[in-house]
PDB file of N, CA, C and O in Angstrom:
ATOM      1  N   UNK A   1      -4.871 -14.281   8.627  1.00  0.00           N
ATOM      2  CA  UNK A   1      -4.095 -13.479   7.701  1.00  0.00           C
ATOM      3  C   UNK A   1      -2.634 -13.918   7.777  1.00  0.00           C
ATOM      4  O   UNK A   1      -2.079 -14.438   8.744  1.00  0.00           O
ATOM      5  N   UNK A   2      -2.171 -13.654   6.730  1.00  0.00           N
ATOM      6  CA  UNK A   2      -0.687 -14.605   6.660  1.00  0.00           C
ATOM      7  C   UNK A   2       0.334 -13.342   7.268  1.00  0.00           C
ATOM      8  O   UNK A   2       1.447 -13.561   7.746  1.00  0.00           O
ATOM      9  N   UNK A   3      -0.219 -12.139   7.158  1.00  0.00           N
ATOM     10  CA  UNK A   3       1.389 -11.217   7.530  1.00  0.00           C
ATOM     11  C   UNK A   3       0.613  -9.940   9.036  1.00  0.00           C
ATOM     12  O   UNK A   3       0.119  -8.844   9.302  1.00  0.00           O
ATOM     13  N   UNK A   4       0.960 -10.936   9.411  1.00  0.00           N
ATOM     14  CA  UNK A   4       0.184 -10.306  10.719  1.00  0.00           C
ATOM     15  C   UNK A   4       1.382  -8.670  11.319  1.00  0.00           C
ATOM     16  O   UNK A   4       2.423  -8.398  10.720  1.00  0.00           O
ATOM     17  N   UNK A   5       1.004  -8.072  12.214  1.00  0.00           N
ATOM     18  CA  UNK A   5       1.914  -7.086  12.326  1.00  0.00           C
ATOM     19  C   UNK A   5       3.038  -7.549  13.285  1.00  0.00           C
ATOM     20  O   UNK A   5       3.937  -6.709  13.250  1.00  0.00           O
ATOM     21  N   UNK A   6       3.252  -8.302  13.908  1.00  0.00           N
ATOM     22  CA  UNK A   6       4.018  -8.949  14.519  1.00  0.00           C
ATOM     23  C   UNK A   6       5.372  -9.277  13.964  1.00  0.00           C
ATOM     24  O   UNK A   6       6.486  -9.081  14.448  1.00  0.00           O
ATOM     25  N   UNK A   7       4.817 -10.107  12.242  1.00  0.00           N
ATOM     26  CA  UNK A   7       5.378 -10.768  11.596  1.00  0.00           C
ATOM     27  C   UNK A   7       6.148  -9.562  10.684  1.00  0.00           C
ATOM     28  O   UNK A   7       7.326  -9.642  10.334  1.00  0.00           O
ATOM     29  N   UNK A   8       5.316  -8.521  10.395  1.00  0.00           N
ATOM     30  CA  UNK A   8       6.588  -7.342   9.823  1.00  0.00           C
ATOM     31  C   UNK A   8       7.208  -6.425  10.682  1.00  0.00           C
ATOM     32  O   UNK A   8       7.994  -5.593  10.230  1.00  0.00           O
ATOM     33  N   UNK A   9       6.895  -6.500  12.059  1.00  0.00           N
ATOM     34  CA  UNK A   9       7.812  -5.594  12.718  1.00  0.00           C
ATOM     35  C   UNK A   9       9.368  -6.797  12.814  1.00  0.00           C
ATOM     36  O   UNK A   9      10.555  -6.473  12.852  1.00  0.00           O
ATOM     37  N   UNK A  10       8.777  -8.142  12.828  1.00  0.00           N
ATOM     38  CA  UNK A  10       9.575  -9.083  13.373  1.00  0.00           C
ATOM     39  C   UNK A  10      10.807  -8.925  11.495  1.00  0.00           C
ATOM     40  O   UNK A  10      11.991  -8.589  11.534  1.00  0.00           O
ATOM     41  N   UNK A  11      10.155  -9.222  10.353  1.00  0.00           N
ATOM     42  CA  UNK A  11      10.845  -8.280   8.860  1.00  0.00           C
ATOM     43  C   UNK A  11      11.793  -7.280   9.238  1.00  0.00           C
ATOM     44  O   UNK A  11      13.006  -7.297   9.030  1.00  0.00           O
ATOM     45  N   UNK A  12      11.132  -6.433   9.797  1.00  0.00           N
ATOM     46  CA  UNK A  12      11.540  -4.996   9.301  1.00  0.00           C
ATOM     47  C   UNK A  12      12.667  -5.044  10.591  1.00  0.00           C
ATOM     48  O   UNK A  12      13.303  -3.995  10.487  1.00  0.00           O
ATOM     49  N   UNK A  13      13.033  -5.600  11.428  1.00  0.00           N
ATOM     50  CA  UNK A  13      14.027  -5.906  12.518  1.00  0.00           C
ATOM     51  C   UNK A  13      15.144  -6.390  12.459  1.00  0.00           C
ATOM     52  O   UNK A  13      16.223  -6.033  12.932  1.00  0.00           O
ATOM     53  N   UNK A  14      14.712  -7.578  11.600  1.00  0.00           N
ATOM     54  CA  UNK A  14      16.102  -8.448  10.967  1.00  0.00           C
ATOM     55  C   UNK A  14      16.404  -7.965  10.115  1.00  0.00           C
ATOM     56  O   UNK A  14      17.588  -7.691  10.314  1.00  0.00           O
ATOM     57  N   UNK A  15      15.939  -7.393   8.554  1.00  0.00           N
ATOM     58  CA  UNK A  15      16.426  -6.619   7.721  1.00  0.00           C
ATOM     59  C   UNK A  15      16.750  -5.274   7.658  1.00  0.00           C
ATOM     60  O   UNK A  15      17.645  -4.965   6.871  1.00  0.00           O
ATOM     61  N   UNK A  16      16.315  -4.566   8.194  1.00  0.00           N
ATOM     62  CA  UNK A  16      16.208  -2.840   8.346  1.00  0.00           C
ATOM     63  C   UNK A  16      17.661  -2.236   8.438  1.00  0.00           C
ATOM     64  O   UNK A  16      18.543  -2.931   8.944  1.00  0.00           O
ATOM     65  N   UNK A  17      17.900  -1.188   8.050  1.00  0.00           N
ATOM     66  CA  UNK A  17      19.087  -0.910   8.512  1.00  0.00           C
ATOM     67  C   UNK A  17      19.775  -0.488   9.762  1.00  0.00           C
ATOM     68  O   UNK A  17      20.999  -0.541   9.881  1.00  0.00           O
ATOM     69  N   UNK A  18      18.742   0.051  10.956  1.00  0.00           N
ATOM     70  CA  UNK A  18      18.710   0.565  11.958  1.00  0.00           C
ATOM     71  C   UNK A  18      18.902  -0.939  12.740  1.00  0.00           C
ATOM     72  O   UNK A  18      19.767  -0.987  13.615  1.00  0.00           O
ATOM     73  N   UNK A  19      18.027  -2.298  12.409  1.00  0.00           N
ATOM     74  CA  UNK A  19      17.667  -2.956  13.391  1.00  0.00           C
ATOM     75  C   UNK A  19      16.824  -2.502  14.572  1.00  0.00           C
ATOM     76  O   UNK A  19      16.910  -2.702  15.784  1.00  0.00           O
ATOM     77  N   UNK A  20      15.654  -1.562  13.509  1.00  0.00           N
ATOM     78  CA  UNK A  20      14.607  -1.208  15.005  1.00  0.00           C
ATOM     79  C   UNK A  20      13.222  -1.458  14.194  1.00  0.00           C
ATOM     80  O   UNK A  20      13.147  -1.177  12.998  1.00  0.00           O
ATOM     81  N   UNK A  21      12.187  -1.976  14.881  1.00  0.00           N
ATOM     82  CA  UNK A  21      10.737  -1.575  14.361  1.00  0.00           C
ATOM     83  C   UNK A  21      10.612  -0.624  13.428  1.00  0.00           C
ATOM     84  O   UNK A  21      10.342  -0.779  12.237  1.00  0.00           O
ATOM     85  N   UNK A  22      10.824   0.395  14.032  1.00  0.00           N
ATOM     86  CA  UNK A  22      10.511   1.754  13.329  1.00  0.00           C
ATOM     87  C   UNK A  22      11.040   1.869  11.855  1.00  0.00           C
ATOM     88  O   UNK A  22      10.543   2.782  11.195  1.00  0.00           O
ATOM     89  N   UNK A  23      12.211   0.876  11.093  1.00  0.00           N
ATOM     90  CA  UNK A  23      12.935   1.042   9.688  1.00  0.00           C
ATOM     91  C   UNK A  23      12.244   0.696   8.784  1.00  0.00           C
ATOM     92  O   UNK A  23      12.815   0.004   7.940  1.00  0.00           O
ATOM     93  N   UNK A  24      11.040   0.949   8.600  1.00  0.00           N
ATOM     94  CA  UNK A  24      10.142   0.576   7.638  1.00  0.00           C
ATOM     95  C   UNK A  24      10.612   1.041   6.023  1.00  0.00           C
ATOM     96  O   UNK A  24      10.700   0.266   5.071  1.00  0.00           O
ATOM     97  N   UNK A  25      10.815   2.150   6.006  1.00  0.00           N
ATOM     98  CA  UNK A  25      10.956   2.877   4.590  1.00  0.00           C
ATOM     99  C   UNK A  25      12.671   2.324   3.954  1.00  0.00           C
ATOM    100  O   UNK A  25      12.975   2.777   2.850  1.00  0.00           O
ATOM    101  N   UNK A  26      13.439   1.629   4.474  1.00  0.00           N
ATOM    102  CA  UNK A  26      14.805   1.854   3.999  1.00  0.00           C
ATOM    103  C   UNK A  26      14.487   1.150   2.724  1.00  0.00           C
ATOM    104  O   UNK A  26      13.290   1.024   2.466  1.00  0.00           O
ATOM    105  N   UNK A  27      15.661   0.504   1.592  1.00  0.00           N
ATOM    106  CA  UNK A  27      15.331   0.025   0.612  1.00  0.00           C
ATOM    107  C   UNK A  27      15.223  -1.263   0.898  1.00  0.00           C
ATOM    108  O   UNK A  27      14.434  -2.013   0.322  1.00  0.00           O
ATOM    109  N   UNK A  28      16.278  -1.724   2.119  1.00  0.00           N
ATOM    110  CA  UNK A  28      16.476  -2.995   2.420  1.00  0.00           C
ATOM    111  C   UNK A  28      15.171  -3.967   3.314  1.00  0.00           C
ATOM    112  O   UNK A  28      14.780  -5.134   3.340  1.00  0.00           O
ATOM    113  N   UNK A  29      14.913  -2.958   3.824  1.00  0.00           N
ATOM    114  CA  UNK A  29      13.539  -3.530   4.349  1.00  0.00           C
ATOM    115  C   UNK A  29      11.781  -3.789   3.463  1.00  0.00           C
ATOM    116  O   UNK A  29      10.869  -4.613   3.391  1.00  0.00           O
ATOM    117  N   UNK A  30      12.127  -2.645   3.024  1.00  0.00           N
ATOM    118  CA  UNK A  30      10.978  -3.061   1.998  1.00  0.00           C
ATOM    119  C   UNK A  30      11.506  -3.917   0.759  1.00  0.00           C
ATOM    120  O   UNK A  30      10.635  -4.345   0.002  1.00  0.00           O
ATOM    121  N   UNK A  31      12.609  -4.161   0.519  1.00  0.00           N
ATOM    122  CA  UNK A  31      12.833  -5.660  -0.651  1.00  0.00           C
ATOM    123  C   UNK A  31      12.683  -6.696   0.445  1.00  0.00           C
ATOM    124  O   UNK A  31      12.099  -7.738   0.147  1.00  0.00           O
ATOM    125  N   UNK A  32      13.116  -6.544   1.608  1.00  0.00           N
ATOM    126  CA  UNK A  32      12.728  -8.149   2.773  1.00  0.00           C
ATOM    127  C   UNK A  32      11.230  -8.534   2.591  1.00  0.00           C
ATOM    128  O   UNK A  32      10.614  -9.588   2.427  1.00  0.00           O
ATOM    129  N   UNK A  33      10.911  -7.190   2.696  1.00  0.00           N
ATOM    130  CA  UNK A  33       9.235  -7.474   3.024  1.00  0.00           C
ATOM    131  C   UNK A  33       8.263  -8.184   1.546  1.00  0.00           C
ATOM    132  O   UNK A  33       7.311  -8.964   1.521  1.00  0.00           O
ATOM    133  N   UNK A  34       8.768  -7.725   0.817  1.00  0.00           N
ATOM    134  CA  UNK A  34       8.353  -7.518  -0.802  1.00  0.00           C
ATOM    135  C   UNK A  34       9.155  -9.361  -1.151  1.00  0.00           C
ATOM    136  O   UNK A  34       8.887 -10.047  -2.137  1.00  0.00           O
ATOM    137  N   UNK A  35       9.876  -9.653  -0.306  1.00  0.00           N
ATOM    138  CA  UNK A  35      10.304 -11.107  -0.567  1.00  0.00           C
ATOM    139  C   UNK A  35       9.350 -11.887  -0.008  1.00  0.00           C
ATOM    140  O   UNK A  35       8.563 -12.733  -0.433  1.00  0.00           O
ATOM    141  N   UNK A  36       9.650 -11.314   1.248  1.00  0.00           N
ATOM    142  CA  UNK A  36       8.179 -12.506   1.882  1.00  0.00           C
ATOM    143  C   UNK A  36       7.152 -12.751   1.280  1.00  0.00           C
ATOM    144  O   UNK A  36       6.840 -13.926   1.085  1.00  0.00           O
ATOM    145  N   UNK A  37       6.435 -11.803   0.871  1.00  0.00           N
ATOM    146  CA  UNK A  37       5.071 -11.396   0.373  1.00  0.00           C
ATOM    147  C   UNK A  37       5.375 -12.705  -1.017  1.00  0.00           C
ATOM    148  O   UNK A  37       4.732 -13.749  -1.127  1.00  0.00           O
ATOM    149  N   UNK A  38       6.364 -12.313  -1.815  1.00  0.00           N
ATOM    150  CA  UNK A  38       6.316 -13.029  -3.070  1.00  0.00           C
ATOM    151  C   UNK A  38       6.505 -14.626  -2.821  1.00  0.00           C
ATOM    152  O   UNK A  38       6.202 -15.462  -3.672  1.00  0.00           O
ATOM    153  N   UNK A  39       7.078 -14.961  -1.469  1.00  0.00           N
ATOM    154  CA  UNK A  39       7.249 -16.424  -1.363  1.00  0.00           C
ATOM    155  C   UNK A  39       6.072 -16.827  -1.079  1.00  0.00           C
ATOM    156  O   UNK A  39       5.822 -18.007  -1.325  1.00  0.00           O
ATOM    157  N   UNK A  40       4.921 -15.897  -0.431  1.00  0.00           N
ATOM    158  CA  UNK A  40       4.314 -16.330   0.292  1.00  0.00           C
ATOM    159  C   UNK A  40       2.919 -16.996  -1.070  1.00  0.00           C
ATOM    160  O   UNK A  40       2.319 -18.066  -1.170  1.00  0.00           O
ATOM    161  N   UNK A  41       2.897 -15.306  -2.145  1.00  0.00           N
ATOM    162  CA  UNK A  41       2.174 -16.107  -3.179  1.00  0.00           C
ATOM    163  C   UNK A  41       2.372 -16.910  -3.980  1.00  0.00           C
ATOM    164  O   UNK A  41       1.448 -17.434  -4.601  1.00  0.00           O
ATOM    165  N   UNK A  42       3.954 -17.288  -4.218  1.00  0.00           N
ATOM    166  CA  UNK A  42       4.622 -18.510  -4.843  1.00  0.00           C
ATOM    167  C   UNK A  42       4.057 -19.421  -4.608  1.00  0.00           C
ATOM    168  O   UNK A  42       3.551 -20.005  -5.567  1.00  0.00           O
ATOM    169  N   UNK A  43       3.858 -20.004  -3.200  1.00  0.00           N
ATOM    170  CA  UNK A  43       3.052 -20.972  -2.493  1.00  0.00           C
ATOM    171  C   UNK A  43       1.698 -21.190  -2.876  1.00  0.00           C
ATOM    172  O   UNK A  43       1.160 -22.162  -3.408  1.00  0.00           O
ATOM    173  N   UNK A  44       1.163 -19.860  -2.419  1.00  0.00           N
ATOM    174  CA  UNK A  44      -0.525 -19.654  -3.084  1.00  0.00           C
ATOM    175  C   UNK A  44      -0.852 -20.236  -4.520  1.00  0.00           C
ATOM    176  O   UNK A  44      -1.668 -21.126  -4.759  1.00  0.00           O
ATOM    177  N   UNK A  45      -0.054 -19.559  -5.429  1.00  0.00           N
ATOM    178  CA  UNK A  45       0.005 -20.083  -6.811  1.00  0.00           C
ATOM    179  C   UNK A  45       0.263 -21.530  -7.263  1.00  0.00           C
ATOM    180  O   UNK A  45      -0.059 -22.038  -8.337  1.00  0.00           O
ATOM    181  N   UNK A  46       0.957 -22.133  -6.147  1.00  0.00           N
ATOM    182  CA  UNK A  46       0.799 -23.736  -6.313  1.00  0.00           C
ATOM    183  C   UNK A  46       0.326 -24.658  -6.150  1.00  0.00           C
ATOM    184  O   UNK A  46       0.528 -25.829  -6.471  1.00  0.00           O
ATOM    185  N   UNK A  47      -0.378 -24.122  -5.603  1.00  0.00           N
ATOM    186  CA  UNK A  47      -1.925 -24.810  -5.028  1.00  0.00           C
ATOM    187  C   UNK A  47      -3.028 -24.083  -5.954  1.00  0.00           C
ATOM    188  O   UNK A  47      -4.059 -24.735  -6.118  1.00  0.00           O
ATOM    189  N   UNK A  48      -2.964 -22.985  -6.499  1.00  0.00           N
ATOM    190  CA  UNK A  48      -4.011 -22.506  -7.153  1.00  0.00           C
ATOM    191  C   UNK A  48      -3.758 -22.092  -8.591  1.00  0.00           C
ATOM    192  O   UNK A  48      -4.042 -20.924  -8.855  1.00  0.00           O
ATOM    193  N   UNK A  49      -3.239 -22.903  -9.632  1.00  0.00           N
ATOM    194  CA  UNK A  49      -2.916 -22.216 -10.820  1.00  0.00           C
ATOM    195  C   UNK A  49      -4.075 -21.443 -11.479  1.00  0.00           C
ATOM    196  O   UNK A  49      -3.726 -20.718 -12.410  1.00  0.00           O
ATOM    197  N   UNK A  50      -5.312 -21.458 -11.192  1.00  0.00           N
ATOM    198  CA  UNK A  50      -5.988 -20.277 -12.380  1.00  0.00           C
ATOM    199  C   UNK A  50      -6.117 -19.456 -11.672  1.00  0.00           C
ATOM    200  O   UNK A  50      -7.116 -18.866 -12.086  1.00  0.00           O
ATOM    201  N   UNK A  51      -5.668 -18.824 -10.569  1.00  0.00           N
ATOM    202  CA  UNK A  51      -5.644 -17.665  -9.793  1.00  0.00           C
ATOM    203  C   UNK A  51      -4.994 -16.210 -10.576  1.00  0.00           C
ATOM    204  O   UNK A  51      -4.169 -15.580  -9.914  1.00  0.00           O
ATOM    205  N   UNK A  52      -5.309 -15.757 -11.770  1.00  0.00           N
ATOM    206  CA  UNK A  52      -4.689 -14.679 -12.643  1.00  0.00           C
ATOM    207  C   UNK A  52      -4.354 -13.585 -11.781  1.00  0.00           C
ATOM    208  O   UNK A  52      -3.268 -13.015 -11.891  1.00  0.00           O
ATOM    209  N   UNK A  53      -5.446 -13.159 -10.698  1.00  0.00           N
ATOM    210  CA  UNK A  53      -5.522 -12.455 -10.097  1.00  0.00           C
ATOM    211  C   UNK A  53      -4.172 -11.991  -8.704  1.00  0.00           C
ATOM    212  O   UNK A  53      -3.602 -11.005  -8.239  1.00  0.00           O
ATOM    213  N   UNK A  54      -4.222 -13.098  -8.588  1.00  0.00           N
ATOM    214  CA  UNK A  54      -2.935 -13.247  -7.651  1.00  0.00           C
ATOM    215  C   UNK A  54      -1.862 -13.388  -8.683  1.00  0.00           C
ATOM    216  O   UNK A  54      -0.999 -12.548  -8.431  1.00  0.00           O
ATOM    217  N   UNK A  55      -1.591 -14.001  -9.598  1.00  0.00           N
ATOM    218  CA  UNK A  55      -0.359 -14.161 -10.257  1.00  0.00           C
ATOM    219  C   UNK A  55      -0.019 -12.373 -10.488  1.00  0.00           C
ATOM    220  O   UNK A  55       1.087 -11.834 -10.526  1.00  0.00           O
ATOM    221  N   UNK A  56      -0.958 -11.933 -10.578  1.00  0.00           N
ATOM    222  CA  UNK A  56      -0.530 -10.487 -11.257  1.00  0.00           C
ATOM    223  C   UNK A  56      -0.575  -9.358 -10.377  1.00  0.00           C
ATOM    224  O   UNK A  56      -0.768  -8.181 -10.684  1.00  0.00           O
ATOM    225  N   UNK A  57      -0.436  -9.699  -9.602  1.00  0.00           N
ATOM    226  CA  UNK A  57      -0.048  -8.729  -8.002  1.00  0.00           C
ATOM    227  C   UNK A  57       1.455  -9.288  -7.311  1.00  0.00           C
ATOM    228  O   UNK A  57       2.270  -8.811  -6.522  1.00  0.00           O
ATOM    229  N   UNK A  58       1.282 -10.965  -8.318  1.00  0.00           N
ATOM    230  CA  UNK A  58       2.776 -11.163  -7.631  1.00  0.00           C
ATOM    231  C   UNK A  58       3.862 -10.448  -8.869  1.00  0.00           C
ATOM    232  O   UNK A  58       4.885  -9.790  -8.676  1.00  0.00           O
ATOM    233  N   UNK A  59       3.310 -10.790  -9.980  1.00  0.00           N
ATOM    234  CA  UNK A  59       4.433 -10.197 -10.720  1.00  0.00           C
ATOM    235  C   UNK A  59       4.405  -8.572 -10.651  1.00  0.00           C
ATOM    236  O   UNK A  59       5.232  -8.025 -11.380  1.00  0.00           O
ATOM    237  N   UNK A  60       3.815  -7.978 -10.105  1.00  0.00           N
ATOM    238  CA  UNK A  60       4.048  -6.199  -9.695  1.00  0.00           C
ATOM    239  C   UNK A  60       4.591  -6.313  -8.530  1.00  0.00           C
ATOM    240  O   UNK A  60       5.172  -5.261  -8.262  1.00  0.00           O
ATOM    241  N   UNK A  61       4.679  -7.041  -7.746  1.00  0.00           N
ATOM    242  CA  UNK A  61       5.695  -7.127  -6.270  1.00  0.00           C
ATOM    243  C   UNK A  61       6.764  -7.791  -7.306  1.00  0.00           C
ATOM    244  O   UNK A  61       7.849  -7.333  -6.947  1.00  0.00           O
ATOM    245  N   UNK A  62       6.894  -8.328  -8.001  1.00  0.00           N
ATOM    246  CA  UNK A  62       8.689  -9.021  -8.338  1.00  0.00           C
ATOM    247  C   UNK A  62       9.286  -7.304  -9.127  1.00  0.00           C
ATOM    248  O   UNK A  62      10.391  -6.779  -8.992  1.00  0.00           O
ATOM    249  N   UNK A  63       8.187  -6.840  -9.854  1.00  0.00           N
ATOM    250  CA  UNK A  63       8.860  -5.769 -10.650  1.00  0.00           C
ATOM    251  C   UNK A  63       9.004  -4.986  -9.380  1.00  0.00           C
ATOM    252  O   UNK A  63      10.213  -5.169  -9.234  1.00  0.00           O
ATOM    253  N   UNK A  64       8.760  -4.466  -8.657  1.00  0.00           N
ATOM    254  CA  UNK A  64       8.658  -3.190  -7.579  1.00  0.00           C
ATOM    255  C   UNK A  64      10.170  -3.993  -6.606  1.00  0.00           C
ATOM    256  O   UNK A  64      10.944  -3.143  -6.166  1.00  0.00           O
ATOM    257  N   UNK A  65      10.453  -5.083  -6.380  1.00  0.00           N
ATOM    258  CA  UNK A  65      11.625  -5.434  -5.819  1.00  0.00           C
ATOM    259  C   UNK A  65      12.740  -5.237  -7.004  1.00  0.00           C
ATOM    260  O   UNK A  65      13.651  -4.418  -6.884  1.00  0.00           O
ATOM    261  N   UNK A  66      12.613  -5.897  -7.923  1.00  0.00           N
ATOM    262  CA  UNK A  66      13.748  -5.698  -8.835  1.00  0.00           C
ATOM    263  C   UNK A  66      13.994  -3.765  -9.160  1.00  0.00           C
ATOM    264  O   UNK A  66      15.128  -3.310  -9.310  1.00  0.00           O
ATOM    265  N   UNK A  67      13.320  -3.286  -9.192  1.00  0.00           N
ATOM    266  CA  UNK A  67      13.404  -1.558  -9.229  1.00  0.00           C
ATOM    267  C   UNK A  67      13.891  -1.274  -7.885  1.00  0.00           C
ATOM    268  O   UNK A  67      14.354  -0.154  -8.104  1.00  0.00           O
ATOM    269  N   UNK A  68      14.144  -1.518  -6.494  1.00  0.00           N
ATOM    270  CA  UNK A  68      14.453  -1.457  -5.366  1.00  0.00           C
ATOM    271  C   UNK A  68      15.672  -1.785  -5.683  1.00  0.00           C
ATOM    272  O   UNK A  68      16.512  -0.892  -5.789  1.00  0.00           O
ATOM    273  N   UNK A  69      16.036  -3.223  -5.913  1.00  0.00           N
ATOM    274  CA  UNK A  69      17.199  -3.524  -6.094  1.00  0.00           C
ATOM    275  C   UNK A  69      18.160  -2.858  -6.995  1.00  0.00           C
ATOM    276  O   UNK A  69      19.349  -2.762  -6.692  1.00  0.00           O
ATOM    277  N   UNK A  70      17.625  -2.355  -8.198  1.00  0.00           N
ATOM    278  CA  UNK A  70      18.270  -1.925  -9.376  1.00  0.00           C
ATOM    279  C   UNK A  70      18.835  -0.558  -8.498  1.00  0.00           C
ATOM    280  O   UNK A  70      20.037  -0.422  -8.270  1.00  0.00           O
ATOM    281  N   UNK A  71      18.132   0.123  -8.183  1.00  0.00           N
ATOM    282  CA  UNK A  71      17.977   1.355  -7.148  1.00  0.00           C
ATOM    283  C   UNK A  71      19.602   1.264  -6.103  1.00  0.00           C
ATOM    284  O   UNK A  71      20.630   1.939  -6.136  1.00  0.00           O
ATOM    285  N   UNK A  72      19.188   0.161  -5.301  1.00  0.00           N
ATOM    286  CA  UNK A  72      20.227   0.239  -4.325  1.00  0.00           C
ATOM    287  C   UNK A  72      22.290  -0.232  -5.139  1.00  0.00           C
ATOM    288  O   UNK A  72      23.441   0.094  -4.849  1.00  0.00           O
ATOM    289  N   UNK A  73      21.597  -1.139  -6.211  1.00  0.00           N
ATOM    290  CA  UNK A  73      22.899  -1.164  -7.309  1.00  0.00           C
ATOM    291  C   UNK A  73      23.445  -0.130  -7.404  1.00  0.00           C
ATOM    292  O   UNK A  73      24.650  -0.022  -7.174  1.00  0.00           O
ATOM    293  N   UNK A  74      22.932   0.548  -7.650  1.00  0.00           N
ATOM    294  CA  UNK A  74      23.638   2.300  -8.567  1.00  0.00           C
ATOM    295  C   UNK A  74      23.868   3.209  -7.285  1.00  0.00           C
ATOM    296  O   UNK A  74      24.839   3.962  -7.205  1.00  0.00           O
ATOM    297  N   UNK A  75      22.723   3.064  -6.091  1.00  0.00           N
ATOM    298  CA  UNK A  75      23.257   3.829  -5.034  1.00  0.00           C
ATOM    299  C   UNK A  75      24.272   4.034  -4.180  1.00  0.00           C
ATOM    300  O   UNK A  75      24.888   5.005  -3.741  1.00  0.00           O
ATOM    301  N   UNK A  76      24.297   2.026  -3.974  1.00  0.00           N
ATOM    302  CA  UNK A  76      25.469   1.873  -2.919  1.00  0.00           C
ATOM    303  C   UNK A  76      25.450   0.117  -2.690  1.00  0.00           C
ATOM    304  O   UNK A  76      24.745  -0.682  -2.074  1.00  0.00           O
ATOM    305  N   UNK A  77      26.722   0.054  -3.616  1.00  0.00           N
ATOM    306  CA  UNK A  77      27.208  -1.372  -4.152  1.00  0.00           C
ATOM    307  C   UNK A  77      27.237  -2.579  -2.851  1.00  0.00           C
ATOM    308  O   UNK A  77      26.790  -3.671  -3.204  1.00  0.00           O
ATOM    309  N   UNK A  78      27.495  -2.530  -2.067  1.00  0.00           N
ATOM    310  CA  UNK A  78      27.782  -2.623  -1.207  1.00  0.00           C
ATOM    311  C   UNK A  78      26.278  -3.051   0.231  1.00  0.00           C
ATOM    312  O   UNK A  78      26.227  -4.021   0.987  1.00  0.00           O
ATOM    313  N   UNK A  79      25.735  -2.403   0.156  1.00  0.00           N
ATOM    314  CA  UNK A  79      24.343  -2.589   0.732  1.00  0.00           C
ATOM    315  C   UNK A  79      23.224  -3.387  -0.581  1.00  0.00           C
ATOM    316  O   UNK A  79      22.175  -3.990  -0.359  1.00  0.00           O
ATOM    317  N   UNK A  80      23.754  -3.180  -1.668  1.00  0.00           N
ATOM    318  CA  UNK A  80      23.081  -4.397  -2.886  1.00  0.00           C
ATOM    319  C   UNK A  80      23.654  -5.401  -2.785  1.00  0.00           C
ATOM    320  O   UNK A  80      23.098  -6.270  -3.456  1.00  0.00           O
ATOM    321  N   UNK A  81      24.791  -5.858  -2.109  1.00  0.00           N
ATOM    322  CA  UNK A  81      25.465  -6.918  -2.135  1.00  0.00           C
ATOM    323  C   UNK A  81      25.061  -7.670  -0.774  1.00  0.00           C
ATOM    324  O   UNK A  81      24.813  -8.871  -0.888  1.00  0.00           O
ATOM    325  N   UNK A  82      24.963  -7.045   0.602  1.00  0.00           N
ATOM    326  CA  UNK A  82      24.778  -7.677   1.626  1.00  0.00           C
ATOM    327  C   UNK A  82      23.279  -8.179   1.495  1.00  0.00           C
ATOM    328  O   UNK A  82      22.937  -9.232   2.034  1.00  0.00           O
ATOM    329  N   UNK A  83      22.415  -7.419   0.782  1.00  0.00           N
ATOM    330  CA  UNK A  83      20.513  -7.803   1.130  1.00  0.00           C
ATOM    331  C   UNK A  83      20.261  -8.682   0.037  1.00  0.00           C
ATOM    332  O   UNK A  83      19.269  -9.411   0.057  1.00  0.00           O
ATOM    333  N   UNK A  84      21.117  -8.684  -0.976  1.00  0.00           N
ATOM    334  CA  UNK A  84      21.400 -10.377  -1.748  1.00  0.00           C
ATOM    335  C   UNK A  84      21.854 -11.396  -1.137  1.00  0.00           C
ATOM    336  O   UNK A  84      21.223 -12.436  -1.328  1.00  0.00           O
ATOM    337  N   UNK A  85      23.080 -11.463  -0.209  1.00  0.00           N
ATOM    338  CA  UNK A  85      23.458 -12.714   0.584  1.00  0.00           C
ATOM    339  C   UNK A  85      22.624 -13.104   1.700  1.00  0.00           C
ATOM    340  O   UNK A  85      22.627 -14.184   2.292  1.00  0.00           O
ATOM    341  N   UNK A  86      21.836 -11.975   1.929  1.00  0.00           N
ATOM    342  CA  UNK A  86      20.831 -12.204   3.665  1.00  0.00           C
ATOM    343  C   UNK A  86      19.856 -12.773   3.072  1.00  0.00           C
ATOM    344  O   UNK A  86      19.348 -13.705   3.695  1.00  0.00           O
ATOM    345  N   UNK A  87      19.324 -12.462   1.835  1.00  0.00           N
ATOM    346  CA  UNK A  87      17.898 -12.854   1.517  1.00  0.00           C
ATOM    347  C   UNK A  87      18.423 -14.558   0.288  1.00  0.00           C
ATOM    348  O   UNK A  87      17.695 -15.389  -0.255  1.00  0.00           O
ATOM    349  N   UNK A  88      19.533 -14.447   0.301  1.00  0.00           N
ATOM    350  CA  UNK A  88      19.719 -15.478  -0.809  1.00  0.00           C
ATOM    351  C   UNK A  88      19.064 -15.357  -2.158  1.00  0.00           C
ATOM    352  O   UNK A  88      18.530 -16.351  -2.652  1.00  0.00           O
ATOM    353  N   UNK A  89      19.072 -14.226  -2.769  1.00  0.00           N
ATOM    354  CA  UNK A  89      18.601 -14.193  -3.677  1.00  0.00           C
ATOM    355  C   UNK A  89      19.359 -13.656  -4.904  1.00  0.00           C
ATOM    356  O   UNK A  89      20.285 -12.858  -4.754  1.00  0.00           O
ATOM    357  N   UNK A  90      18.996 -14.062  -6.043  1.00  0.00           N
ATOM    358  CA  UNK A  90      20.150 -14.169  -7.400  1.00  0.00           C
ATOM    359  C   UNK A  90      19.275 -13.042  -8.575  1.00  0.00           C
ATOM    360  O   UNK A  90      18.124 -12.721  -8.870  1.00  0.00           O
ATOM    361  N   UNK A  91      20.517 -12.775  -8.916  1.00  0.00           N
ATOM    362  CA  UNK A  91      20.108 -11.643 -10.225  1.00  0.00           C
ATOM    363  C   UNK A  91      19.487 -11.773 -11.018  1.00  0.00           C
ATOM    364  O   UNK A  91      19.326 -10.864 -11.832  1.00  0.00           O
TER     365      UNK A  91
END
């Protein structure tokens, strides 16, 4: 299995806001996690283009991050700005 629990406590550590295991729910941790996941089927999908099935679980993880993100925009400018430069990712 590609996201073993190891591998999201090891997520949810570096991104979280606490910096503990336990920060599962913040916004910032679940867009980390919701990144991985999407790089991970990016990959999948390139090796497998008639995979519909996967393409369309990845594009409901891109919409469910971009609504996270949109979310933390309007909440608090500032924490939308840092989990864009950590994750390198563009508008």
């Amino acid at each position: 299995m590609y996201l073993t629990k190891e591998k999201k406590q090891e997520v949810f550590e570096n991104h979280g806001r606490v910096k503990a295991k336990t920060d599962t729910g913040s916004a910032e941790s679940q867009i980390a996690l919701f990144s991985f996941r999407i790089a991970h089927l990016t990959e999948h999908l390139k090796n497998n283009k008639k995979d519909h099935s996967t393409r369309l679980g990845l594009l409901k993880l891109v919409g469910k991050r971009r609504r996270l993100l949109d979310y933390l925009y309007k909440k608090d400018i500032e924490r939308y700005r840092a989990i864009i430069a950590e994750l390198k990712l563009r508008k």
